[in-house]
mmCIF file of the C-alpha atoms, coordinates in Angstrom:
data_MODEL
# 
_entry.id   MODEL 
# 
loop_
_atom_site.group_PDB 
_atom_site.id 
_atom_site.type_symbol 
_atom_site.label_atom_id 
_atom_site.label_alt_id 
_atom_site.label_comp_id 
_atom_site.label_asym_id 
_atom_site.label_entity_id 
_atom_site.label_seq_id 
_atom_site.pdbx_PDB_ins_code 
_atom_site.Cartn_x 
_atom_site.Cartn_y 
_atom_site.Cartn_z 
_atom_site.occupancy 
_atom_site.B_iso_or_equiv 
_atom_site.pdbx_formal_charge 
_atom_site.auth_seq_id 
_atom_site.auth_comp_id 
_atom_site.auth_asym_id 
_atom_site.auth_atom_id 
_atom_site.pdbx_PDB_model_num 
ATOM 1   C CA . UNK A 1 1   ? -0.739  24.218 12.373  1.00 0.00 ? 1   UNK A CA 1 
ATOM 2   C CA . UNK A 1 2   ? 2.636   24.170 10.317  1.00 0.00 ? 2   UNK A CA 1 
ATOM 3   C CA . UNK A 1 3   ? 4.907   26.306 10.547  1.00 0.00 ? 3   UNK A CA 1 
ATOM 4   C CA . UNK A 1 4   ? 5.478   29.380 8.382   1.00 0.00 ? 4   UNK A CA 1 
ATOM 5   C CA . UNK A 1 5   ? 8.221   29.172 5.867   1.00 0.00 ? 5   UNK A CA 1 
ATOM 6   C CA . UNK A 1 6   ? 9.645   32.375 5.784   1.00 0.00 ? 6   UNK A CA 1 
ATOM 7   C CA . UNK A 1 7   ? 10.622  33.950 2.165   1.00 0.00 ? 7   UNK A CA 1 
ATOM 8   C CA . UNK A 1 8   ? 14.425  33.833 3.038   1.00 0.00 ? 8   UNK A CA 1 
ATOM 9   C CA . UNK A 1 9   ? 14.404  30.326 4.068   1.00 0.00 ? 9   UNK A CA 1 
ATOM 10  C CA . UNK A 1 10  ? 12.294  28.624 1.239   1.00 0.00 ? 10  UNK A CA 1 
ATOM 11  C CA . UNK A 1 11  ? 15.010  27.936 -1.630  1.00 0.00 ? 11  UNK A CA 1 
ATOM 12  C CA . UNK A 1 12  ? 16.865  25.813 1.814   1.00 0.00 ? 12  UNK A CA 1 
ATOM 13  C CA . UNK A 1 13  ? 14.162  23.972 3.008   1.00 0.00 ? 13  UNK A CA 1 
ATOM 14  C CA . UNK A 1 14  ? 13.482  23.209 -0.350  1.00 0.00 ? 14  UNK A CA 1 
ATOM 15  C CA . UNK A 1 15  ? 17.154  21.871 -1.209  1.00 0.00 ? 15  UNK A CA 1 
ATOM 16  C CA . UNK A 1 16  ? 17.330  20.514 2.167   1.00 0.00 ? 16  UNK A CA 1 
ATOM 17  C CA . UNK A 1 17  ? 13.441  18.556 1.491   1.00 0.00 ? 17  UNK A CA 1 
ATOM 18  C CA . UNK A 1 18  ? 14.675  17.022 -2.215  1.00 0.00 ? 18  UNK A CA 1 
ATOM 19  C CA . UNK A 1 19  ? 18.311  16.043 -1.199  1.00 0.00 ? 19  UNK A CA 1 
ATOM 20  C CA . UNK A 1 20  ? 16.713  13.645 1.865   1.00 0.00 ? 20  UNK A CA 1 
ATOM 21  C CA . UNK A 1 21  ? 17.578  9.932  1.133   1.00 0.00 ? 21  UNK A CA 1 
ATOM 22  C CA . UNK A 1 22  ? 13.811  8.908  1.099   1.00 0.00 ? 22  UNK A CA 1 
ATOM 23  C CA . UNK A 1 23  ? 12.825  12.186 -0.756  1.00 0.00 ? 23  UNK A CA 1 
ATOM 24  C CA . UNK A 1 24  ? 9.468   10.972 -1.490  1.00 0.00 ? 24  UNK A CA 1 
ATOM 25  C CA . UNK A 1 25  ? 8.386   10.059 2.260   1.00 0.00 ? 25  UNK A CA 1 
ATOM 26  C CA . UNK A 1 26  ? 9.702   13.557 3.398   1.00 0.00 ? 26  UNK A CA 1 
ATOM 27  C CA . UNK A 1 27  ? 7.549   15.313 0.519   1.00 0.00 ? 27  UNK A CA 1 
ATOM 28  C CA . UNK A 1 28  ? 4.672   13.582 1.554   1.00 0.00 ? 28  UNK A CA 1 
ATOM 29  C CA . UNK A 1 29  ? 5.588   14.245 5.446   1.00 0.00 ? 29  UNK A CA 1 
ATOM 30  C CA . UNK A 1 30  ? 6.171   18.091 3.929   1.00 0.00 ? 30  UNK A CA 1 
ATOM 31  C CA . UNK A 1 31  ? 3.342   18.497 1.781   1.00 0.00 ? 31  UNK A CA 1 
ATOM 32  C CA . UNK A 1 32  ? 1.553   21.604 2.986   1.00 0.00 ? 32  UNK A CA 1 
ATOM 33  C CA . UNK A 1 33  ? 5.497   23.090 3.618   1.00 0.00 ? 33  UNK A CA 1 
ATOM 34  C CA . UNK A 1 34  ? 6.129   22.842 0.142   1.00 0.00 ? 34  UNK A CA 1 
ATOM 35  C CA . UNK A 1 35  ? 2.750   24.144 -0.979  1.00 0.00 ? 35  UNK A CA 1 
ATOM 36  C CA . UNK A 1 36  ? 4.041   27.026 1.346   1.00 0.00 ? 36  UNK A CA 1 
ATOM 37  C CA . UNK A 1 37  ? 6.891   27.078 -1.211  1.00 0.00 ? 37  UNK A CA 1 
ATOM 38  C CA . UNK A 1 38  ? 5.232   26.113 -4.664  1.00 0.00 ? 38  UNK A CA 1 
ATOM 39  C CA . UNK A 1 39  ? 1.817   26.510 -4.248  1.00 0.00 ? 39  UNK A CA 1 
ATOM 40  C CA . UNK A 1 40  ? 2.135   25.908 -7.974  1.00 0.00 ? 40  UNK A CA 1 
ATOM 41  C CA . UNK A 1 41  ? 1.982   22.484 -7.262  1.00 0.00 ? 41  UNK A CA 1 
ATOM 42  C CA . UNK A 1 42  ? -1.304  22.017 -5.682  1.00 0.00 ? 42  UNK A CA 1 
ATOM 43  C CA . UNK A 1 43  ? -3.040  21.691 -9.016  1.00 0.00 ? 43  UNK A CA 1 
ATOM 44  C CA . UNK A 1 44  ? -1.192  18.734 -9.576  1.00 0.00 ? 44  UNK A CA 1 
ATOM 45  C CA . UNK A 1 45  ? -2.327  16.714 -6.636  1.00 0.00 ? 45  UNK A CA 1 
ATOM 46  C CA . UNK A 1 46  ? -5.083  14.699 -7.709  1.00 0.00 ? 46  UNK A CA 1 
ATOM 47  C CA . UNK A 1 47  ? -5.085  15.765 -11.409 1.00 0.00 ? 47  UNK A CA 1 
ATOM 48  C CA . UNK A 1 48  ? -5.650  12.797 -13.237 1.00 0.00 ? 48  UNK A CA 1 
ATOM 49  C CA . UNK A 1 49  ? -4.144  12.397 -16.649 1.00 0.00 ? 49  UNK A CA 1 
ATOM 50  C CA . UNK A 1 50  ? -6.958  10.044 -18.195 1.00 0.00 ? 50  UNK A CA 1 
ATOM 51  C CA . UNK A 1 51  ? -4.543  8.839  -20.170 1.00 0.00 ? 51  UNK A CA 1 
ATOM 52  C CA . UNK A 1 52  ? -3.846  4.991  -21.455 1.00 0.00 ? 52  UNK A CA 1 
ATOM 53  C CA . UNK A 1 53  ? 0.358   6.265  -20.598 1.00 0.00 ? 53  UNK A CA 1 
ATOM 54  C CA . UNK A 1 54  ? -0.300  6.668  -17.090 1.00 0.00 ? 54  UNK A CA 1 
ATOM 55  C CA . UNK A 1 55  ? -1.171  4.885  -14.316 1.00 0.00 ? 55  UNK A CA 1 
ATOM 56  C CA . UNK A 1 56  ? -0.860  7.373  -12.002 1.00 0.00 ? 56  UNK A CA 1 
ATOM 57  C CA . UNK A 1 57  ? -2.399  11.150 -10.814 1.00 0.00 ? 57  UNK A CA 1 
ATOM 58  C CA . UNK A 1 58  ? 0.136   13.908 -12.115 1.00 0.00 ? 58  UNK A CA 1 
ATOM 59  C CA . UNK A 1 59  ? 1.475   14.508 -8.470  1.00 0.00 ? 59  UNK A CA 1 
ATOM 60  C CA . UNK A 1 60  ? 1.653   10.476 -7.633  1.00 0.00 ? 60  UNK A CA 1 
ATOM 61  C CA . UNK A 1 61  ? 3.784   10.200 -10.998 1.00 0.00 ? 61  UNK A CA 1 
ATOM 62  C CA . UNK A 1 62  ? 5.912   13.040 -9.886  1.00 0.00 ? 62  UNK A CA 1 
ATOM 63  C CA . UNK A 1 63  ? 6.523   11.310 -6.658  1.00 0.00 ? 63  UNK A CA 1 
ATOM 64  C CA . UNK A 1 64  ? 7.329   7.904  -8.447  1.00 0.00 ? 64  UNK A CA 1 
ATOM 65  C CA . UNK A 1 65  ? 9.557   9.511  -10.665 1.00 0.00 ? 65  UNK A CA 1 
ATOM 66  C CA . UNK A 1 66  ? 11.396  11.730 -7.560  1.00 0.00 ? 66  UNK A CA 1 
ATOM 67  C CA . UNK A 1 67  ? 12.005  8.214  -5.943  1.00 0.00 ? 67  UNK A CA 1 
ATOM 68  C CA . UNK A 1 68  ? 13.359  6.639  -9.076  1.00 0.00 ? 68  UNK A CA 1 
ATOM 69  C CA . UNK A 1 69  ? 16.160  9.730  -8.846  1.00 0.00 ? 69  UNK A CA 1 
ATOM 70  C CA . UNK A 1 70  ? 19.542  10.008 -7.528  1.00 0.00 ? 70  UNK A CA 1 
ATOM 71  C CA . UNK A 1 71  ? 20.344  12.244 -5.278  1.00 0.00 ? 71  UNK A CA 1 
ATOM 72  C CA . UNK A 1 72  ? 21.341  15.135 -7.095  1.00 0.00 ? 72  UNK A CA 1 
ATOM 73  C CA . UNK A 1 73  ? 19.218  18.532 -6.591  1.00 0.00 ? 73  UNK A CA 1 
ATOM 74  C CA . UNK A 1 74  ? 19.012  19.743 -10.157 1.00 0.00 ? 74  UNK A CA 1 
ATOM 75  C CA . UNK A 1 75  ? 17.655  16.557 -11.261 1.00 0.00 ? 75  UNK A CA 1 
ATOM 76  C CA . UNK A 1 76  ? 15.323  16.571 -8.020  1.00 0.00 ? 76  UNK A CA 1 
ATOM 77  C CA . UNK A 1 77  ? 14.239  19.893 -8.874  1.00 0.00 ? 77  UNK A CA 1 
ATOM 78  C CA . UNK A 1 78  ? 13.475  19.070 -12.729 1.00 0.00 ? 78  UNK A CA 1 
ATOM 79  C CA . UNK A 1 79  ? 11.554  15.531 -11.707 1.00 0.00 ? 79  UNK A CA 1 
ATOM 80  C CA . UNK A 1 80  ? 9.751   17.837 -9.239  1.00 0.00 ? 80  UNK A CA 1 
ATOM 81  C CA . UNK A 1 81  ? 8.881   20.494 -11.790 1.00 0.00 ? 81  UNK A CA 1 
ATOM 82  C CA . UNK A 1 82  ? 8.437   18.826 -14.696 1.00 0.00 ? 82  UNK A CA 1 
ATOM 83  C CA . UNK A 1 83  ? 4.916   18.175 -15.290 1.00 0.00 ? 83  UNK A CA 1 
ATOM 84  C CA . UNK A 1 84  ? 3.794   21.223 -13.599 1.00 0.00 ? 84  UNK A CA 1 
ATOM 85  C CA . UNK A 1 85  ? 1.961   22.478 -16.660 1.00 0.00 ? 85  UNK A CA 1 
ATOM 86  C CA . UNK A 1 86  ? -0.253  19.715 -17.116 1.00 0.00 ? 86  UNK A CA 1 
ATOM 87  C CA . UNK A 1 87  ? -3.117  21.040 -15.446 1.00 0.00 ? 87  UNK A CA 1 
ATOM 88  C CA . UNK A 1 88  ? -2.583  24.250 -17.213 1.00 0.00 ? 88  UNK A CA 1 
ATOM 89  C CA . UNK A 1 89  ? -2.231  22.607 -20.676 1.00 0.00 ? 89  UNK A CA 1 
ATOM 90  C CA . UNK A 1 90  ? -4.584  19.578 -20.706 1.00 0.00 ? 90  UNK A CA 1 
ATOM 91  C CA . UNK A 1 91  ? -7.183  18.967 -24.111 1.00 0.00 ? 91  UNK A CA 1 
ATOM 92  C CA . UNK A 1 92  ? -9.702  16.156 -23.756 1.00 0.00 ? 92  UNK A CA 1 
ATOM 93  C CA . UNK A 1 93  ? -10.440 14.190 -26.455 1.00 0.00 ? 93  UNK A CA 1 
ATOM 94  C CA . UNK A 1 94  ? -13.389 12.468 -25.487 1.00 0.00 ? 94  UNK A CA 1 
ATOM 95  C CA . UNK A 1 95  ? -12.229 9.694  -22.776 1.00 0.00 ? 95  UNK A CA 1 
ATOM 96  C CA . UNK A 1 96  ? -8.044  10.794 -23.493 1.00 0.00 ? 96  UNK A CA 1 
ATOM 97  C CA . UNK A 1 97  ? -6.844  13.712 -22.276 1.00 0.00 ? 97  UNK A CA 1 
ATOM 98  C CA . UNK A 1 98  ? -3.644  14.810 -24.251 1.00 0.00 ? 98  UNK A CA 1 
ATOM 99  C CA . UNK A 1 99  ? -1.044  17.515 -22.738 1.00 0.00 ? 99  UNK A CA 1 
ATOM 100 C CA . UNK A 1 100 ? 0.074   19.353 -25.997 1.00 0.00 ? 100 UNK A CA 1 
ATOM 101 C CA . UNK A 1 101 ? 2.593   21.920 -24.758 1.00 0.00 ? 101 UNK A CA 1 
ATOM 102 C CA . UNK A 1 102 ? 2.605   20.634 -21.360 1.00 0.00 ? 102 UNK A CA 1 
ATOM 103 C CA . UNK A 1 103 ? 6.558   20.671 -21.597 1.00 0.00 ? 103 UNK A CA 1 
ATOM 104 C CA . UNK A 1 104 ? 6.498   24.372 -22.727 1.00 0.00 ? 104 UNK A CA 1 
ATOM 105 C CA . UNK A 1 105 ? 4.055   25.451 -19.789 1.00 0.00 ? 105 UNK A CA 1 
ATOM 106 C CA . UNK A 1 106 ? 6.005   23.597 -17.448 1.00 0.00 ? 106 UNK A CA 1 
ATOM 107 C CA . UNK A 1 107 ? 9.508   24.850 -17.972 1.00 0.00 ? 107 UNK A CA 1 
ATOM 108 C CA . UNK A 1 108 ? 7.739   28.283 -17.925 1.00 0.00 ? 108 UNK A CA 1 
ATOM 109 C CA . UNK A 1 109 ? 6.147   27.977 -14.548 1.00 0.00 ? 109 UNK A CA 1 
ATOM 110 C CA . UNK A 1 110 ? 9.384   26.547 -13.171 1.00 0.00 ? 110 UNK A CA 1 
ATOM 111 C CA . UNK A 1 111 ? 11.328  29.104 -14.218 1.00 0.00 ? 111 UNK A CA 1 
ATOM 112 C CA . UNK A 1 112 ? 8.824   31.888 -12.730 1.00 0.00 ? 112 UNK A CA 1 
ATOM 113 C CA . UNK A 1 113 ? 9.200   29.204 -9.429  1.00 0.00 ? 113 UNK A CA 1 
ATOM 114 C CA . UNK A 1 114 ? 12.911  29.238 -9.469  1.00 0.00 ? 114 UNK A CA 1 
ATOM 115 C CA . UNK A 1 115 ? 13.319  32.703 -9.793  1.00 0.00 ? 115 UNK A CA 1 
ATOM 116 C CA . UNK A 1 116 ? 11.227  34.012 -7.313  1.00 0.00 ? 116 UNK A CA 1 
ATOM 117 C CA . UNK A 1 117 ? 13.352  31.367 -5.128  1.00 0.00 ? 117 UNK A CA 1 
ATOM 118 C CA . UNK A 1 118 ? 16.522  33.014 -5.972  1.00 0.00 ? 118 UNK A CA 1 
ATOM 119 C CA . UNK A 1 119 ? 18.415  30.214 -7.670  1.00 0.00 ? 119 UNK A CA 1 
ATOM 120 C CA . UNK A 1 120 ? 20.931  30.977 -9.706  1.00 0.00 ? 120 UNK A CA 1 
ATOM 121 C CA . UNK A 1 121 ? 20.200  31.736 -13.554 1.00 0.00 ? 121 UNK A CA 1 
ATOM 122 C CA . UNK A 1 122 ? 22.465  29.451 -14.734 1.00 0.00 ? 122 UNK A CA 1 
ATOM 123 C CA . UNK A 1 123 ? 20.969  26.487 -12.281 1.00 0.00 ? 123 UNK A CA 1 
ATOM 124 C CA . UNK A 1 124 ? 17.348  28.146 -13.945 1.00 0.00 ? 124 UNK A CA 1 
ATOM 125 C CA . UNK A 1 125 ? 18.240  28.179 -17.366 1.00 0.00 ? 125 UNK A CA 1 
ATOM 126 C CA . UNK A 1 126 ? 20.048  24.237 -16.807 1.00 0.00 ? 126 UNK A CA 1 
ATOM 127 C CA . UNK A 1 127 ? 16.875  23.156 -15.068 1.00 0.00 ? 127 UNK A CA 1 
ATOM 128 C CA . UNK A 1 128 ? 14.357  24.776 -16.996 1.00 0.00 ? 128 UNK A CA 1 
ATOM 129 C CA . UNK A 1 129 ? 15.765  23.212 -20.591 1.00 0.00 ? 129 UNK A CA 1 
ATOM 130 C CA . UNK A 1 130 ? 15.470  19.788 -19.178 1.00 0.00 ? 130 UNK A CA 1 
ATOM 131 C CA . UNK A 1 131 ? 12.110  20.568 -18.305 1.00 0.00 ? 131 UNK A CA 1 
ATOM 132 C CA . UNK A 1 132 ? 11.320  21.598 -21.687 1.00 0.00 ? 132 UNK A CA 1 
ATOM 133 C CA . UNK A 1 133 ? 13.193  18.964 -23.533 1.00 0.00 ? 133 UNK A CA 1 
ATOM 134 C CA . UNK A 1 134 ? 12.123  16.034 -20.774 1.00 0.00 ? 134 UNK A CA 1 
ATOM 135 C CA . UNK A 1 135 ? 10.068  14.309 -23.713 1.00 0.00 ? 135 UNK A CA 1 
ATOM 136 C CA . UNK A 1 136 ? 12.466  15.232 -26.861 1.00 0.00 ? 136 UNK A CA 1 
ATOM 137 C CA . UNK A 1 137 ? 14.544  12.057 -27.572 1.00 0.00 ? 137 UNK A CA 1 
ATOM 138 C CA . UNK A 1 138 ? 18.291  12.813 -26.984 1.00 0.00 ? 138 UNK A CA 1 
ATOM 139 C CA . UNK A 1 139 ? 20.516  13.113 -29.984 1.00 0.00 ? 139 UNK A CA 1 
ATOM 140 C CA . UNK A 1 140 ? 23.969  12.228 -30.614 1.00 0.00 ? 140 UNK A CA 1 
ATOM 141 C CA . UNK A 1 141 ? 24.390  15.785 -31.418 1.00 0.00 ? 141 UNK A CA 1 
ATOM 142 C CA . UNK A 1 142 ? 22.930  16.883 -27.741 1.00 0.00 ? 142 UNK A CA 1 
ATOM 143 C CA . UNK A 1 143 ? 25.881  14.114 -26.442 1.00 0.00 ? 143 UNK A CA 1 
ATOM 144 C CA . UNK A 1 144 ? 28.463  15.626 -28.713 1.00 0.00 ? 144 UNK A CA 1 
ATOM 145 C CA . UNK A 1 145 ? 27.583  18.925 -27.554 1.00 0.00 ? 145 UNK A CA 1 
ATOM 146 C CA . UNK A 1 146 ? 27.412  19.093 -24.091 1.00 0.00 ? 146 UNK A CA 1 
ATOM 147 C CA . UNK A 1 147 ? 27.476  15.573 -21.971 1.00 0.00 ? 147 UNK A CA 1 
ATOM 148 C CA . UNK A 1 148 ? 27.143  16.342 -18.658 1.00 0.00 ? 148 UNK A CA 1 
ATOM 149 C CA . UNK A 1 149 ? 23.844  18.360 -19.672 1.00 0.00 ? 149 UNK A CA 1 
ATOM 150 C CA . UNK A 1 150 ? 22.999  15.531 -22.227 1.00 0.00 ? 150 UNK A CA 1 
ATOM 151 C CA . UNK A 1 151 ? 23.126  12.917 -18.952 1.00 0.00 ? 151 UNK A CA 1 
ATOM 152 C CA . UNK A 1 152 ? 21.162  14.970 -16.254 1.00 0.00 ? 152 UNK A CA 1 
ATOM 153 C CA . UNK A 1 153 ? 18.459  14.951 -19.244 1.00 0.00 ? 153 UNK A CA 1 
ATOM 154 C CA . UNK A 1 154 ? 18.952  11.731 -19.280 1.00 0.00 ? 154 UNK A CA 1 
ATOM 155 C CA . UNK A 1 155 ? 18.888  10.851 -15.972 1.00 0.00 ? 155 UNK A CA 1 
ATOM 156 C CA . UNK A 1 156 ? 15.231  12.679 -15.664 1.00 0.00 ? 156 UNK A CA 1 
ATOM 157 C CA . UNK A 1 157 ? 13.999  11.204 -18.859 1.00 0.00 ? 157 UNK A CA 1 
ATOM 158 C CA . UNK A 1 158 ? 14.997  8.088  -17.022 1.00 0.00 ? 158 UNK A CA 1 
ATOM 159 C CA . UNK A 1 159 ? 12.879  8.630  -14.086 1.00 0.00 ? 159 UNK A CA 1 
ATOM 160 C CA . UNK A 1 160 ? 10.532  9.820  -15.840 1.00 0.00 ? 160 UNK A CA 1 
ATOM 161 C CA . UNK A 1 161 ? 10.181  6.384  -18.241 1.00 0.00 ? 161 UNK A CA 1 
ATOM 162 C CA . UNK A 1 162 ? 9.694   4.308  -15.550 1.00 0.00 ? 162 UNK A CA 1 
ATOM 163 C CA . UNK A 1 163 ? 7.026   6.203  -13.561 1.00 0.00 ? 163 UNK A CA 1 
ATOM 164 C CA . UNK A 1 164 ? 4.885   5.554  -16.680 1.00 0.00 ? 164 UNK A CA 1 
ATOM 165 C CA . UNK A 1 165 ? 2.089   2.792  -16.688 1.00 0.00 ? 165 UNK A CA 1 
ATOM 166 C CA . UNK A 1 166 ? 4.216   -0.468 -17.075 1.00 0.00 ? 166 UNK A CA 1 
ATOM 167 C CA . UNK A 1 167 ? 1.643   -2.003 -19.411 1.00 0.00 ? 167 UNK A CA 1 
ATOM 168 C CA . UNK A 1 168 ? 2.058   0.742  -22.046 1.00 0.00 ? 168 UNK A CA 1 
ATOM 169 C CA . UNK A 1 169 ? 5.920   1.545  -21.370 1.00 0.00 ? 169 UNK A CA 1 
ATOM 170 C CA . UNK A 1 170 ? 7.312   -1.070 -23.584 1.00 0.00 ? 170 UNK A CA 1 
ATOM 171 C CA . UNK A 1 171 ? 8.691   2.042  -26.648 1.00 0.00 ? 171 UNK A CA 1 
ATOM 172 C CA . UNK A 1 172 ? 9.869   4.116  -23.401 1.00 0.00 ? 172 UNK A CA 1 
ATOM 173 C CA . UNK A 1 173 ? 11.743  1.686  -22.120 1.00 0.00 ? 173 UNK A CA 1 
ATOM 174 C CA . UNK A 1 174 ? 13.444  0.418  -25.141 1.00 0.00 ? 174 UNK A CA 1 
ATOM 175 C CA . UNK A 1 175 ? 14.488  4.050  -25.590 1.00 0.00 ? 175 UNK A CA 1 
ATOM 176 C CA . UNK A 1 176 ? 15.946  4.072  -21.835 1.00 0.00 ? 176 UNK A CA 1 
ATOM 177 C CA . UNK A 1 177 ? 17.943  1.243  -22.762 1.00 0.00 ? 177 UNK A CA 1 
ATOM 178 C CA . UNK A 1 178 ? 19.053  2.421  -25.711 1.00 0.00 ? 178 UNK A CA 1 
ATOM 179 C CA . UNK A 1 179 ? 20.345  5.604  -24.108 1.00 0.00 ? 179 UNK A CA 1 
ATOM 180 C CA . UNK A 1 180 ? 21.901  3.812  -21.060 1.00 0.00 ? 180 UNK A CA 1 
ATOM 181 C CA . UNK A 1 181 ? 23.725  1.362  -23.172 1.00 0.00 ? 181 UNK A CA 1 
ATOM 182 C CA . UNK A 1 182 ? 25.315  4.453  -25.252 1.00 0.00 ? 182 UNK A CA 1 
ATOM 183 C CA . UNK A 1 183 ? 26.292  6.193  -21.813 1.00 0.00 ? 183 UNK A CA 1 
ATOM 184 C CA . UNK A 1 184 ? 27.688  3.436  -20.434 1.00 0.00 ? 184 UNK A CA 1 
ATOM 185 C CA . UNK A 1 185 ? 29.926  2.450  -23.745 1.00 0.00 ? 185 UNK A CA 1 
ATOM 186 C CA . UNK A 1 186 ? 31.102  5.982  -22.644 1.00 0.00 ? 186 UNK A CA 1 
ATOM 187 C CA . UNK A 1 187 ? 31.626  6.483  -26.187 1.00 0.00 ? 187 UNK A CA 1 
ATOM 188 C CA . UNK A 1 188 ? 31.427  10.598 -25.912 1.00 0.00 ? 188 UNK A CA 1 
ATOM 189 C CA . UNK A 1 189 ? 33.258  10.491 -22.751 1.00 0.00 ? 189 UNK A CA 1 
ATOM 190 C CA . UNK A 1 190 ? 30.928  10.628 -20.039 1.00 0.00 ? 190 UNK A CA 1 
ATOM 191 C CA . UNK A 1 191 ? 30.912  9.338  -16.577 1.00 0.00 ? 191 UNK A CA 1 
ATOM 192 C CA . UNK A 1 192 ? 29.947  5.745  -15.995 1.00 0.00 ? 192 UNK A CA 1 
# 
């Protein structure tokens, strides 16, 4: 039997689980832990997205995109979150199932999630805008605006790219390089 996470001690062993160096083998090592934590996410696990996109079950794409990431925790916690509203949000169209909204459910739940872990709002409201804006294309305005939130979205939009099926990523990843090569002219200032 696992051990009972006690209220007070989940927003730790949940920054302690997603800052690991192989984050992905301790989530899987920690699964029923963190469904102690975010049961949330045990719709996910097995949900498949019957879609030509993806490859991969929502919760196995979540994992490929959480070991794409550095190791930062807000960008952890968005990768972890981000598609957390798919099984919520889902329409089949015959044999392709579409996720209009998904980003809109998904920043919702998370935000319900982070609260009731007692992060702070400001971490909330950082995290939960990257969930919603994971699959808006970043502006030159966004950049202009605020960098260092314009290049965690990145960062997660990154991960996110690349856990995509490979045969269908080719507009994804033209975008990813398009947005790495303006970051790293560090034309608006930001960190190499």
């Amino acid at each position: 039997m696992e051990p009972i996470i006690q209220p007070s001690n989940k927003q730790e062993f949940l920054n302690n689980l997603l800052t690991k160096e192989n984050v992905v083998k301790e989530v899987k090592n920690n699964t029923n832990q963190l469904l102690q934590v975010i049961p949330e996410i045990k719709p996910m696990i097995g949900f498949e997205h019957k879609h030509p996109h993806h490859h991969l079950d929502v919760w196995e794409h979540t994992l490929l995109a959480l070991s794409l990431a550095p190791n930062n925790l807000n960008t952890r916690l968005a990768l972890l979150l981000h598609d957390i509203g798919k099984p919520q949000s889902y329409q089949d169209d015959q044999d392709i199932r579409h996720f209009y909204g998904h980003a809109e459910e998904s920043a919702k739940i998370s935000r319900e999630i982070l609260t009731r872990l007692k992060y702070d709002e400001n971490q909330i409201n950082s995290i939960c805008k990257i969930i919603l804006m994971h699959d808006t294309p970043i502006t030159d305005e966004d950049i202009s605006a605020n960098k260092s939130f314009a290049q965690q979205l990145f960062e997660v939009q990154r991960c996110d790219a690349l856990a995509h099926n490979p045969e269908k990523n080719a507009k994804r990843l033209e975008y990813v390089a398009r947005m790495q090569a303006i970051f790293n002219e560090n034309k608006y200032g930001c960190h190499k």
